[in-house]
C-alpha positions in Angstrom: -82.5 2.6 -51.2 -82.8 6.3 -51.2 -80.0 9.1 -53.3 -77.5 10.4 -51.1 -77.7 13.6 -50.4 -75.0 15.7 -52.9 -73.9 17.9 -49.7 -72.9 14.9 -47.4 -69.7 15.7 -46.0 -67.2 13.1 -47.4 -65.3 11.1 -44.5 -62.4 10.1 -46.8 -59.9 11.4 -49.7 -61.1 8.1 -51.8 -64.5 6.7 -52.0 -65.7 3.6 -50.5 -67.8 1.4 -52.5 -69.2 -2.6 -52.5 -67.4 -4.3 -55.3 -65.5 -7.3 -56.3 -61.9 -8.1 -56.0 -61.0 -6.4 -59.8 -61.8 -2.8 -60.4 -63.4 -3.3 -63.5 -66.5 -5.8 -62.1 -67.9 -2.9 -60.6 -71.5 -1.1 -61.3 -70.4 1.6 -64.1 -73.5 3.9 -63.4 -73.3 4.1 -59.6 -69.7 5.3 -60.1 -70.5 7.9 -62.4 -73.0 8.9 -59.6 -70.7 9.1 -57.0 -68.2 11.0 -59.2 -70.8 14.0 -59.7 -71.7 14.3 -56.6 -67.7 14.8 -55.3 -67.6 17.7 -58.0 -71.0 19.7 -56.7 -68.5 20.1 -53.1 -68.2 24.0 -53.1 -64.8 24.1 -51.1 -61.7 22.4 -51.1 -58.7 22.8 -48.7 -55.1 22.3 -49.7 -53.5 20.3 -47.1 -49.6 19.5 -46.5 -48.5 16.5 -45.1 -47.0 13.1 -45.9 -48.4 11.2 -48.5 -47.4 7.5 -48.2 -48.1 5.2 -51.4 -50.6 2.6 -51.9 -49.2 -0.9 -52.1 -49.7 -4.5 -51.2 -52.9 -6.2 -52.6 -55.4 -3.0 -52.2 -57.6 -2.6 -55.3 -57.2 1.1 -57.0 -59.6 2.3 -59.6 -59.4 6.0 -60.9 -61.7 8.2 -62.6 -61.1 9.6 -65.8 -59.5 12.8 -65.7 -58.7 12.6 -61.8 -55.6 11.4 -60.0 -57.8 10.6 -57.0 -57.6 6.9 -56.2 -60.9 4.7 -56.2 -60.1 1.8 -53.6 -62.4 -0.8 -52.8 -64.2 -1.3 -49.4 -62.1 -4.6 -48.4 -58.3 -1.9 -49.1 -60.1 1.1 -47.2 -60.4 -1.1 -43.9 -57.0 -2.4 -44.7 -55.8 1.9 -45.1 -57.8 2.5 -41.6 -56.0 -0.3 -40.1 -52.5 1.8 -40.8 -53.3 5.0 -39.8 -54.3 3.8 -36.7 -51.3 1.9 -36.3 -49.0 5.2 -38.0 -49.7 7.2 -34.5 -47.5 5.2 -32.3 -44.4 7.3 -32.5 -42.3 4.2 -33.3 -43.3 3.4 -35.6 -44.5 6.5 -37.5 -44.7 6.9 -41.2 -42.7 10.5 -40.8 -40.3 8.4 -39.9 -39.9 6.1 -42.3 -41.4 8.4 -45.6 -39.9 12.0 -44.7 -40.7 13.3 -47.9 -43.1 16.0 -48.3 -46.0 16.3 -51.3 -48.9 18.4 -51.7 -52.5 17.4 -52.4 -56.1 19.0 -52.7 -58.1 17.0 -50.6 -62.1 18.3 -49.5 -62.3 20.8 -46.0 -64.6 18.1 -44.3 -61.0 15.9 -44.7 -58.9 18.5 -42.6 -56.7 16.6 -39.4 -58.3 16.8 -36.5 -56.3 18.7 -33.7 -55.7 15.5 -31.8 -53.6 14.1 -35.2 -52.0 17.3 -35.7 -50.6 16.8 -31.8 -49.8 13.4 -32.8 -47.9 14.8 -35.9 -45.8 17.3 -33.6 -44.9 15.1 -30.9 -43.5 12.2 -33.5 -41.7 15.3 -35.0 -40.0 16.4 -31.5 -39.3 12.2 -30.5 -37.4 12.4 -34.0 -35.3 15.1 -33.4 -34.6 14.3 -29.7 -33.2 11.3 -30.9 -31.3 12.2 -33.9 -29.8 14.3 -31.3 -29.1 11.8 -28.8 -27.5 9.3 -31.3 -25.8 12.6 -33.2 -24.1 12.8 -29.1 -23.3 9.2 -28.8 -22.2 9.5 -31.9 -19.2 12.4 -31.0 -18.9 10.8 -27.5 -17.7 7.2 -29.2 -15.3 9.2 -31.8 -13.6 10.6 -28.7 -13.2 7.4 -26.9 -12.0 5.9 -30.1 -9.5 9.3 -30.5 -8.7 8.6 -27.0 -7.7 5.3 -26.8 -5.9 6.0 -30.0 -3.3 8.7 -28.5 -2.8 6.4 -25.9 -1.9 3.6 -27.2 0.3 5.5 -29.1 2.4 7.2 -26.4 2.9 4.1 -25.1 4.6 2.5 -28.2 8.5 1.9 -27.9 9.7 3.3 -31.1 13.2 1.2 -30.8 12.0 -1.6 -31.1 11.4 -2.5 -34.6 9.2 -5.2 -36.0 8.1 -6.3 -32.8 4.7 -5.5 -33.1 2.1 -3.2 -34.1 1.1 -0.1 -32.6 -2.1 -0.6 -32.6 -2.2 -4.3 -31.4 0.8 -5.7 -29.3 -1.2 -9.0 -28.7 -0.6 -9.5 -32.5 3.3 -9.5 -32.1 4.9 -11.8 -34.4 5.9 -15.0 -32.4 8.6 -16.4 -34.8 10.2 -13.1 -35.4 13.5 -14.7 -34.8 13.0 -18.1 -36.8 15.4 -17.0 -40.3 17.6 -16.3 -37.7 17.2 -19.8 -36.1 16.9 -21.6 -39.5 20.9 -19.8 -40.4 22.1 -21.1 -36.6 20.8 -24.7 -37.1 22.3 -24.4 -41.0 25.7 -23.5 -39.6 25.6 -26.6 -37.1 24.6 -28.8 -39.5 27.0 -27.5 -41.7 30.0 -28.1 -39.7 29.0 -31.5 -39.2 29.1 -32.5 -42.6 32.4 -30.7 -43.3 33.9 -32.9 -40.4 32.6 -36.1 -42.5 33.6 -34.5 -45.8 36.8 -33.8 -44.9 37.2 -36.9 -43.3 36.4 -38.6 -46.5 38.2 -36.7 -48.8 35.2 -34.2 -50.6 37.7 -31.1 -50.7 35.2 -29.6 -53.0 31.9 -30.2 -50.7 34.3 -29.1 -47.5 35.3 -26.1 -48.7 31.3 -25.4 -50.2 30.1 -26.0 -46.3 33.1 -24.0 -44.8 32.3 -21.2 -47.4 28.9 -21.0 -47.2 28.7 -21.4 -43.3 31.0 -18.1 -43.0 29.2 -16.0 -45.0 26.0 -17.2 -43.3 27.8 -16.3 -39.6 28.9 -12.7 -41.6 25.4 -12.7 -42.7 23.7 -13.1 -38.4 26.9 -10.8 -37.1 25.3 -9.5 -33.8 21.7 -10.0 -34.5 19.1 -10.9 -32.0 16.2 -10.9 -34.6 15.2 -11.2 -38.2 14.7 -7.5 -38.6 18.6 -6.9 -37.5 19.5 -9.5 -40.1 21.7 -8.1 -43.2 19.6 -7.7 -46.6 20.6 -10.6 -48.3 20.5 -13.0 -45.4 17.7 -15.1 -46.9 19.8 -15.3 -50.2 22.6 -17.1 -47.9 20.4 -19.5 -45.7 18.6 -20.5 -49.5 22.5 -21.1 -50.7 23.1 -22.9 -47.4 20.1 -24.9 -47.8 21.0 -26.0 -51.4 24.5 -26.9 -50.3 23.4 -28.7 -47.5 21.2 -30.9 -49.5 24.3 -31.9 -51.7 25.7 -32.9 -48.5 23.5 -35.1 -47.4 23.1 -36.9 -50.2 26.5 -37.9 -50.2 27.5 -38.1 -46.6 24.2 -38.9 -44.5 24.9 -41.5 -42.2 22.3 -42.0 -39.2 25.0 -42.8 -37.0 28.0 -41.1 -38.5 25.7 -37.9 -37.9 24.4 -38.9 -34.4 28.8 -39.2 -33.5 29.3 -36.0 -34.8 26.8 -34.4 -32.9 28.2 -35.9 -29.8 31.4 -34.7 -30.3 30.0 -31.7 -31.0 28.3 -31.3 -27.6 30.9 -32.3 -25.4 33.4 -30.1 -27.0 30.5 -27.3 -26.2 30.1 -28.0 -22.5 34.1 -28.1 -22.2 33.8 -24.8 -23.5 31.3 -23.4 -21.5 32.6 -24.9 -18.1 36.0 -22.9 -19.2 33.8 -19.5 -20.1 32.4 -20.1 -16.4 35.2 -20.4 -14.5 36.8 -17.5 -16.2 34.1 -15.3 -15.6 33.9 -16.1 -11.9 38.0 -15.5 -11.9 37.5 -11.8 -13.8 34.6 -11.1 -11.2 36.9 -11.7 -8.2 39.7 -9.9 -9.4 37.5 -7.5 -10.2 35.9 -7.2 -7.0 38.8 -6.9 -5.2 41.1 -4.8 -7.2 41.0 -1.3 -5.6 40.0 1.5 -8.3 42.5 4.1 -9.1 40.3 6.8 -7.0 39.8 4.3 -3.8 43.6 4.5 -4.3 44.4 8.2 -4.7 42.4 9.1 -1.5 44.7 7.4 1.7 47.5 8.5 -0.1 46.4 12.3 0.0 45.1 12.2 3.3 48.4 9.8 4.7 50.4 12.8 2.9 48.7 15.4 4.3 48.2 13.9 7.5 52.0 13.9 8.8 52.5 17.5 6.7 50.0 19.3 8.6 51.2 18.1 11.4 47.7 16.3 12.6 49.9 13.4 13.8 50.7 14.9 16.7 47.1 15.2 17.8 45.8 12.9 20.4 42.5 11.0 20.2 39.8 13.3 22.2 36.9 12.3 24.1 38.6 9.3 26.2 36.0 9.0 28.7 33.0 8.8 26.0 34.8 5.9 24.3 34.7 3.3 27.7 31.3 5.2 28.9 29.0 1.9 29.0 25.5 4.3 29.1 26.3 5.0 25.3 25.7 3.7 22.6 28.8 2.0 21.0 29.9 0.8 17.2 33.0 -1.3 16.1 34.1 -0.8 12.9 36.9 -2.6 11.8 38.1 -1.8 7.9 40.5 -0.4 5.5 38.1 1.6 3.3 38.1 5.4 4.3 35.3 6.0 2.1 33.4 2.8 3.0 33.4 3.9 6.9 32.7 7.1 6.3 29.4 6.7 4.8 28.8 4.0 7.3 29.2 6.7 10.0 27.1 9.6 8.2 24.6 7.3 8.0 23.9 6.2 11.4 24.6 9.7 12.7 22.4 11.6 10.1 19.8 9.0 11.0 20.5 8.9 15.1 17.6 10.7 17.1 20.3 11.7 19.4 24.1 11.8 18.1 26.1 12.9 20.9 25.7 9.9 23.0 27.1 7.3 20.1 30.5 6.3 20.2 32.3 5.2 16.6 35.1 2.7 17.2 37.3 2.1 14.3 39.9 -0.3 13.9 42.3 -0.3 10.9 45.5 -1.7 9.7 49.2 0.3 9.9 49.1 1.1 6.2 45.4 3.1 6.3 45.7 4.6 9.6 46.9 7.7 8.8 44.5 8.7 6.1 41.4 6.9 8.7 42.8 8.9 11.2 43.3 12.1 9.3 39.4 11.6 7.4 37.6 12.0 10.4 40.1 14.6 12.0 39.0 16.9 9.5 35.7 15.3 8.6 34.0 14.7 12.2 30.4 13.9 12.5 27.8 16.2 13.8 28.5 15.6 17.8 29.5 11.6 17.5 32.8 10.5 19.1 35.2 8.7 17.0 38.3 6.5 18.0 40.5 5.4 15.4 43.0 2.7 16.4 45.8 0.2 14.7 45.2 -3.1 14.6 49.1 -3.9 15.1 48.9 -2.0 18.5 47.1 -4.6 20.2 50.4 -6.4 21.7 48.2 -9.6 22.9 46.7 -10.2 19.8 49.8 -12.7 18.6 50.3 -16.0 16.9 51.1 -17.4 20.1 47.3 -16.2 21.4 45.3 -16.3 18.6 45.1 -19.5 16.4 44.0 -18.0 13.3 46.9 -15.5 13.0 49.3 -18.7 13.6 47.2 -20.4 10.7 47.6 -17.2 8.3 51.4 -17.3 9.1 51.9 -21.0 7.4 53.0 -22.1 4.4 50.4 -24.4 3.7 48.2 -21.3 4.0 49.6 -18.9 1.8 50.4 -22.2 -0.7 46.5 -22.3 -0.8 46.2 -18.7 -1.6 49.4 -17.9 -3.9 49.1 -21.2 -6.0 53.2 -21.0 -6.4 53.2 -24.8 -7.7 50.5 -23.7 -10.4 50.6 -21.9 -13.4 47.7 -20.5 -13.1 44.2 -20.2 -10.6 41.8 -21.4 -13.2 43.1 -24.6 -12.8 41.2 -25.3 -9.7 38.5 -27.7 -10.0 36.5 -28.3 -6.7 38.2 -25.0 -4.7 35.6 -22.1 -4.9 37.4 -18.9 -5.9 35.5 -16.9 -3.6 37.2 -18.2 -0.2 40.4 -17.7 -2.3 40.3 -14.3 -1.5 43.1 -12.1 -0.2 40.6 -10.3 2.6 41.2 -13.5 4.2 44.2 -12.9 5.3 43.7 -9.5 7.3 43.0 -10.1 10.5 40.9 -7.3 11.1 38.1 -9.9 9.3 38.6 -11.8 12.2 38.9 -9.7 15.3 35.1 -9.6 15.6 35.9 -13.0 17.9 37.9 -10.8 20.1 35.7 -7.8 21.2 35.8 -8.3 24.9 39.4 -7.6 24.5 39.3 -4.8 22.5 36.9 -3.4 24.4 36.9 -4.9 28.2 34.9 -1.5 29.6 31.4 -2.4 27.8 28.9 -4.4 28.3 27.0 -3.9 25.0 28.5 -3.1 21.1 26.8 -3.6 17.6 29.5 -4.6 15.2 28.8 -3.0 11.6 30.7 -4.4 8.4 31.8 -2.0 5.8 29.7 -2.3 3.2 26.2 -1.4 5.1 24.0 1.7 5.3 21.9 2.4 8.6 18.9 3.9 7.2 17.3 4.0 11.2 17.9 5.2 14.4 19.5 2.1 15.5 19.1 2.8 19.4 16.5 0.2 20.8 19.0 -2.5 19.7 20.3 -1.7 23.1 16.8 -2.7 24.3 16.1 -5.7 23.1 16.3 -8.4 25.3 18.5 -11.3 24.4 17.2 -14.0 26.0 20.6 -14.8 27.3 21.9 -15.3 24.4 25.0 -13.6 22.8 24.3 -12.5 19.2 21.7 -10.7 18.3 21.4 -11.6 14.3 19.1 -11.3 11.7 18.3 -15.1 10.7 18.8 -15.9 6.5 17.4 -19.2 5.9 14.9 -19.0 3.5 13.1 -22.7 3.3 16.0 -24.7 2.1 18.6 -21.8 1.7 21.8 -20.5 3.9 21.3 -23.2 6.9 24.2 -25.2 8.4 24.8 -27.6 5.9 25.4 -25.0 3.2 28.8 -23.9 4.9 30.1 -26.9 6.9 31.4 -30.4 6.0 28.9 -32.6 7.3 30.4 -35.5 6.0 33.1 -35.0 8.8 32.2 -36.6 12.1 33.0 -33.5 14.2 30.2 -31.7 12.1 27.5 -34.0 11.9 28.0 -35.1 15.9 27.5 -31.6 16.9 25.3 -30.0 15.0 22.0 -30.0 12.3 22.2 -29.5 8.9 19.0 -27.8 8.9 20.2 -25.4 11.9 19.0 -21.7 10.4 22.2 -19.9 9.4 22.3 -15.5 10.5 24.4 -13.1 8.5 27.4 -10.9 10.2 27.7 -7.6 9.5 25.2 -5.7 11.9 25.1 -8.1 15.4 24.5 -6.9 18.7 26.7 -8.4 21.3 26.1 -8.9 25.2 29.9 -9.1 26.2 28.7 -9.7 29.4 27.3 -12.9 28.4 30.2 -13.3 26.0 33.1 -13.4 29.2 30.1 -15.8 30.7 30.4 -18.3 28.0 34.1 -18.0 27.3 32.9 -17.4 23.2 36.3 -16.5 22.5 37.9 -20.0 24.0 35.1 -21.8 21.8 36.3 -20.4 18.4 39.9 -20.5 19.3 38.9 -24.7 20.0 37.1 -25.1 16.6 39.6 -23.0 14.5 42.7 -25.4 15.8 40.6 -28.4 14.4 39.9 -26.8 11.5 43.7 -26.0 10.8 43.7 -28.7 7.4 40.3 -26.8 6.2 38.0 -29.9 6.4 35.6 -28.5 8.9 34.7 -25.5 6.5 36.6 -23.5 4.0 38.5 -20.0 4.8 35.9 -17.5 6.3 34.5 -16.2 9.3 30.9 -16.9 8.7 31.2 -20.8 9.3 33.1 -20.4 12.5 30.8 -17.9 13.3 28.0 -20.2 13.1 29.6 -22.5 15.2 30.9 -20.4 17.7 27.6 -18.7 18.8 25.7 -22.1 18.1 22.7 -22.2 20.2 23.4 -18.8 21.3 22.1 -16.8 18.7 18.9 -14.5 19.3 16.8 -13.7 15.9 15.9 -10.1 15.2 12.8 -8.6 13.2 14.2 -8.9 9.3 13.4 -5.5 9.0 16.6 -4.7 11.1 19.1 -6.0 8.2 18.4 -6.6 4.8 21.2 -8.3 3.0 22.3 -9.3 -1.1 22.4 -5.5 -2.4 25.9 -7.0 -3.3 24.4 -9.9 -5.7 21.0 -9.8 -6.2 19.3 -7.7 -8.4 16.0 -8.9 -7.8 15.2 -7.8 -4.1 12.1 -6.0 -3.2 12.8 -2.0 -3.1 9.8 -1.4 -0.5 11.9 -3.5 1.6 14.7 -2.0 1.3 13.7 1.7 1.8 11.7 0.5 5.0 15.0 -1.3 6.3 17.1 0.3 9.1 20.1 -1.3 8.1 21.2 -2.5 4.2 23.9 -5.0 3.6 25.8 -4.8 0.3 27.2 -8.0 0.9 28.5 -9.6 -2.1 31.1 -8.9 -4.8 28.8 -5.6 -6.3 30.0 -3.2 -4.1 28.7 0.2 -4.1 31.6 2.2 -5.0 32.9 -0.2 -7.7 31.6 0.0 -11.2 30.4 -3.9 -10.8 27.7 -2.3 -8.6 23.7 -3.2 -9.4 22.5 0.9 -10.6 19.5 0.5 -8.8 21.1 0.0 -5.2 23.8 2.2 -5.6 21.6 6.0 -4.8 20.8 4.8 -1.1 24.7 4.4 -0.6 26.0 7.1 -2.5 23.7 9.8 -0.8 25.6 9.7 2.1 28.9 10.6 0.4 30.4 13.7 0.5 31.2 14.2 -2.4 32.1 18.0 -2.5 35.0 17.2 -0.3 38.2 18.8 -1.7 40.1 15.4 -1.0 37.2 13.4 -3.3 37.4 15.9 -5.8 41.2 16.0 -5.9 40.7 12.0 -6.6 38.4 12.3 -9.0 35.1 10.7 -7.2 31.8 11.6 -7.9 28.4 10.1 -8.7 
């Protein structure tokens, strides 16, 4: 084999030679060779770049006096291997060795252009995405920032030891049970004072009784451990002690299982008392007439005969028996009741000056009904105000109902004057105990075609209701014959027949279903045609005589209703009339607002305090309440 020439460009910074696995097997001389002929190279070029350590199993040798490593041939293949694989960008050694070092390596070793592109673009993918994670970086923090702020304008600050802020899912689901464990320790402890004083443990008795009152001192009004007093875990542990002592002494299965019982039924006795009060307070209540209501017929009665408006006569007599218009019966004693009732149907009227208001009242609230609209009268409208008492023909001798009110028997059931007191009543439900019973303008709505023997059509509007429509094309709708126009309430098994008549009675159950659908008064359109056709009137005078002892159906003019226009009522859309304003707090409000006409009906009326808040605005918009006479009374919103 012939010398290498001295001036052969080297093709690597280490020199590749045939040897053994260990260094120091290799051929001395021809090293020593090799090493002289690297020094004769004239030029030497600095170059920068990364310089990644020799590991693994590769063999390094080094010459004396140089840092250069010596690597065998089998390691050098090994090294080629890795640089081929260091120029894909993923997985480049800049990448994962980023520090820099300087070494003198020959020209002929200088990177090739190509590698030096190689270098660059791994140098440009690294910073393109140390940027792009640096930006999803900032975009996550401001999510996180985000969803922080959030959450926390969201959290109810009054509520304390609920939950966390951060997680409500987390909330604590025994965050009432110290509370629970004091209530179940004051049962128990009443219990055994009951046996312990029935046996004679003074000293245990007046331990429970002790211990159980300052453990009720200890709850007071609190709904939850965190409204518990301080040392209301130093009670229930006391309690706990004491109650231990008890029942080592006094447990008895049985004794204990009596007690309870007693316990109970004294409970539900107490309870059935609390209800039956309550539904007594509401009625009274209900019907007790607030000290405003009160103050405003007597200004306007006042003012009414000192001004002189008494000698007025009612205007407009040909508009009030015109049958082309569009008529409204009214019958009440609440001034401010029908005066919303008639702003709100004219406000809401497309065209005002053909409806005619027909209002019908008692002797004491004429005056001051008279007198309201006098000086209150509604954009173009017609009003007629009459007293019920004027009606000569409507007499005991005429009208069964009015003979019934006049009887003792009648105003025994109402006045209770053999009882001490109305709670006593069992089976009797309060509600048809109510005085409103016994004004017969609640029942004239059987007599229209006598109070008004000129129309053919009128829609008979309660008190309590707000039109929220243009009611007109009620006077469209065809009937079918029928009578009543009526919204229908039965709801699946609720408001039908059997819910307001005795069905047990013969007369009942011969003539009509239990499941019939029952309809609610207070907005009805009535043919009076078809209601002289049918003699309706004759029909309820018929039923109300044999219901004179009150076994057909309790006080009311809703059952009678429902039997009087049996068969000849006509179902309107539900959107017409919604009802329960006056008891339910749980209707749909989209339902409402879309309505034409909203029934209060219940014992929340709008302009008592008892009234549900969130009905009340669609009523009390149509008050005027910058009238001097509301003022003078002290009403307002």
């Amino acid at each position: 084999m012939g010398q290498r020439d001295v001036r052969e460009p080297l093709v690597s910074k280490s020199i590749i030679i045939p040897c053994n696995s260990r260094v120091r097997e290799c051929n001395e001389p021809q090293a020593l060779r090799k090493k002289k002929a690297w020094l004769r190279e004239p030029t030497v070029t600095k170059v920068t770049g990364p310089m990644r350590p020799v590991t693994g199993n590769r063999k390094v040798a080094r010459f004396p006096g140089n840092d250069l490593p010596f690597v065998c041939k089998e390691s050098m293949e090994s090294f080629e291997t890795d640089s081929r694989f260091e120029d894909n960008g993923k997985h480049s050694t800049d990448e994962h060795y980023p520090e820099e070092s300087k070494i003198d390596v020959p020209h002929s070793s200088s990177m090739t252009p190509m590698k030096i592109k190689r270098r660059i673009m791994r140098q440009e993918r690294k910073k393109a995405r140390a940027s792009e994670l640096t930006q999803e970086d900032k975009e996550s923090d401001n999510h996180i920032v985000s969803a922080a702020i959030e959450r926390s304008e969201g959290f109810d600050t009054t509520i304390k030891g609920k939950y966390s802020i951060w997680r409500r899912e987390y909330e604590n689901p025994n965050s009432d049970s110290t509370l629970k464990l004091m209530r179940d320790q004051i049962i128990m402890a009443k219990a055994y004072a009951n046996i312990a004083k029935s046996q004679n443990k003074t000293v245990l008795y007046e331990a429970l009784v002790k211990h159980s009152r300052d453990s009720q001192q200890a709850i007071g009004e609190a709904s939850s451990d965190t409204e518990l007093h301080l040392g209301a875990l130093d009670r229930a542990k006391a309690m706990g002690h004491v109650l231990s002592i008890a029942k080592d002494q006094l447990y008895d299965c049985l004794l204990v299982a009596r007690k309870f019982r007693v316990m109970l039924q004294s409970t539900e006795d107490r309870v059935n008392i609390q209800r039956k009060r309550s539904a007594f307070l509401i009625q009274l209540a209900a019907k007790t007439v607030p000290r405003p209501l009160h103050c405003l017929p007597l200004q306007l009665a006042a003012d009414y005969y000192l001004q002189g408006y008494h000698k007025k006569g009612n205007l407009d007599k040909e508009k009030t028996e015109d049958p082309s218009l569009y008529h409204y019966a009214i019958f009440s004693d609440n001034v401010l009741a029908t005066s919303v009732v008639v702003n709100s149907t004219v406000q809401n009227a497309k065209e005002p000056e053909k409806h005619v208001f027909h209002i019908v009242t008692d002797k004491l609230n004429f005056a001051a009904m008279r007198m309201w609209f006098l000086i209150n009268p509604p954009s173009k409208a017609t009003i007629e105000v009459q007293n019920i008492d004027d009606f000569k023909w409507l007499n005991s001798s005429y009208c069964s109902v009015l003979r019934q009110l006049e009887s003792a028997r009648i105003k025994e059931y109402y006045f209770k004057a053999n009882h001490p007191s109305s709670l006593s009543v069992g089976a009797d439900n309060l509600k048809y105990r109510n005085p409103k019973y016994l004004s017969m303008l609640n029942h004239l709505r059987f007599y229209l075609p006598e109070v008004y023997p000129k129309l053919n059509r009128i829609l008979f509007l309660d008190d309590d209701i707000v039109v929220q429509k243009d009611l007109t094309p009620l006077w469209s709708i065809d009937l079918k014959g029928m009578v009543n126009g009526a919204v229908e309430t039965c709801k699946e098994s609720f408001h039908r027949f059997d819910k307001y008549l005795n069905f047990s009675n013969p007369l009942i159950s011969n003539n009509f279903s239990p499941e019939a659908c029952g309809w609610a008064f207070g907005m009805n359109i009535f043919d009076l045609k078809e209601w002289k056709k049918r003699n309706i009137t004759g029909i309820y005078h018929r039923w109300q005589d044999m219901n004179e002892d009150r076994t057909l159906w309790k006080l009311g003019t809703l059952p009678p209703g429902l039997i009087t226009f049996y068969n000849l009522t006509y179902p309107l859309d539900r959107g017409w009339h919604v009802l329960g304003l006056g008891y339910d707090p749980a209707l749909n409000l989209t339902e409402i607002e879309n309505a034409a006409v909203i029934h209060y009906n219940g014992n929340y009326k709008p302009w008592l305090n008892l009234a549900v808040s969130k009905y009340k605005s669609f009523w009390s918009k149509y008050v005027m309440f910058n009238n001097p006479y509301l003022r003078v009374c002290n009403l307002s919103e």
